[in-house]
C-alpha positions in Angstrom: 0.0 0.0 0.0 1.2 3.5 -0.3 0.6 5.8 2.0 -2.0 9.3 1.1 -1.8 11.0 4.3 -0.7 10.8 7.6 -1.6 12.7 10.9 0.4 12.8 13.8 -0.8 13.8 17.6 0.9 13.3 20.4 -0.4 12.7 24.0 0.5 14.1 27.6 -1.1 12.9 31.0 -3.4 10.9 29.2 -7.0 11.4 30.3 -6.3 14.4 31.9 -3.7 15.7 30.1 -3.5 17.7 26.7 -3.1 16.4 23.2 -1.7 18.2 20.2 -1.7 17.8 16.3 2.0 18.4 14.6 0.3 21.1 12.5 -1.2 22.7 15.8 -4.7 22.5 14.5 -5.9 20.3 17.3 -4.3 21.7 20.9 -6.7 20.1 23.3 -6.8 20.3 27.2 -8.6 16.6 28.1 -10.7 15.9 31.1 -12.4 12.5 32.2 -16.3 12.3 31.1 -18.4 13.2 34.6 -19.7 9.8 34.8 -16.0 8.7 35.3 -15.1 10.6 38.0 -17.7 12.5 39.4 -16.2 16.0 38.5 -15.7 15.8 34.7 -13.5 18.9 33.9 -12.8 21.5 31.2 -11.6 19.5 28.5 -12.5 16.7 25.5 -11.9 13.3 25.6 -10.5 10.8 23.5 -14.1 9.4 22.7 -15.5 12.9 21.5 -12.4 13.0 18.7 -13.1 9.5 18.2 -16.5 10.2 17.2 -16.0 13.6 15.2 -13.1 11.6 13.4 -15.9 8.9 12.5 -18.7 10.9 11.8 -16.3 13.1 9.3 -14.8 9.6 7.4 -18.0 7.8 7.2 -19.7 11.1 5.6 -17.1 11.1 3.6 -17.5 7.6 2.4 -21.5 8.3 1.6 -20.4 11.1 -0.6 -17.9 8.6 -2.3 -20.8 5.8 -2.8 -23.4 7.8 -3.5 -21.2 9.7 -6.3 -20.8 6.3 -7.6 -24.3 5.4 -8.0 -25.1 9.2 -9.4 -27.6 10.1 -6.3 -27.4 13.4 -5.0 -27.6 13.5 -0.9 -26.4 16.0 1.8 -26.6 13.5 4.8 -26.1 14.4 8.3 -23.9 11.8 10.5 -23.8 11.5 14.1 -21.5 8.7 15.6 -21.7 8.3 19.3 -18.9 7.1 20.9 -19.6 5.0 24.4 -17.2 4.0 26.6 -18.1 0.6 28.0 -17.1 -1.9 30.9 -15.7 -4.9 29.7 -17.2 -8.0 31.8 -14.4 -10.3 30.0 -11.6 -8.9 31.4 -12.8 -6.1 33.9 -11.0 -3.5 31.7 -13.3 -0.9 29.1 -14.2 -1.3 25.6 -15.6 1.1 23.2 -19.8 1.2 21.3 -20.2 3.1 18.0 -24.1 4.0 17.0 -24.5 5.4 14.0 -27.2 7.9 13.1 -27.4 9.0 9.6 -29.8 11.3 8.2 -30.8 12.0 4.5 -33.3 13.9 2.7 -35.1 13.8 -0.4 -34.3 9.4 -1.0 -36.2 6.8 -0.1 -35.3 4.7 3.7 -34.4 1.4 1.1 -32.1 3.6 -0.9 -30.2 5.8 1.9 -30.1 2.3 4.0 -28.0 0.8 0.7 -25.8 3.6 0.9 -24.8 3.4 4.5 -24.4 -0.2 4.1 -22.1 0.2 0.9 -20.2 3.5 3.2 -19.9 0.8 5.9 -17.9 -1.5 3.8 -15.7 1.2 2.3 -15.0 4.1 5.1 -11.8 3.4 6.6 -12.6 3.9 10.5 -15.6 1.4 10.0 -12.7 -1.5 8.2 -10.4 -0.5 11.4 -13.2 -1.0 14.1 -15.1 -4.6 12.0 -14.6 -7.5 14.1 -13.6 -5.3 17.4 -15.8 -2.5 17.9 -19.5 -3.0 18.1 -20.9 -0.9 14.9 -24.7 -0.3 15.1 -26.0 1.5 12.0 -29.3 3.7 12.3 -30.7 5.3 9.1 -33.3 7.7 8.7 -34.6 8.6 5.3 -37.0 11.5 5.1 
């Protein structure tokens, strides 16, 4: 393979650290989510840029299949990142949902597309077979 692109952040303190992009577009002060620790804090996390990361690629990859097939769409993506407790090994895993709204196609046709986006965006071929991927589609 050859490589396109590649972005490079780097992390300090973890959780409650910062983390920062080489091109100083992302600078972020990180916090843990309230429900962690009771307090939450003035800062992302890594689940939030997980999820605007996804929500960017896989809208990205609707525009590419939909392009392909000639359909016109402006969808809206929401992914929602959870961050779960593992029972297996008492550690944490992460959830993915999701939600993807289109207008103007029918709920058959815009569910096709997210299907075909799930088999081509590259953060849904990183996370298939360990991340839990649930897809919701609305068609209005």
């Amino acid at each position: 393979m050859s490589v396109l692109f590649t972005a490079k952040a780097t992390s300090r303190g973890g959780r409650a650290g910062t983390v920062r992009s080489d091109d100083g577009v992302i600078d972020f002060q990180l916090a843990n989510p309230k429900a962690l620790n009771g307090d939450g804090g003035n800062g992302t996390n890594p689940e939030a840029l997980f999820a605007a990361g996804y929500a960017a690629c896989f809208n990205s990859a609707l525009s590419l299949v939909a392009g392909k097939e000639k359909v016109s769409v402006d969808p809206v993506v929401a992914a929602e990142v959870s961050l779960l407790k593992d029972e297996s090994d008492n550690g944490f895993k992460l959830g993915v949902v999701l939600n993807v709204d289109f207008e103007g196609i029918s709920q058959e046709q815009a569910e096709s597309l997210v299907e075909k986006a799930h088999q081509v965006c590259p953060y849904s071929k990183a996370t298939r077979g360990n991340i839990d991927v649930e897809l919701k589609v609305n068609a209005n």
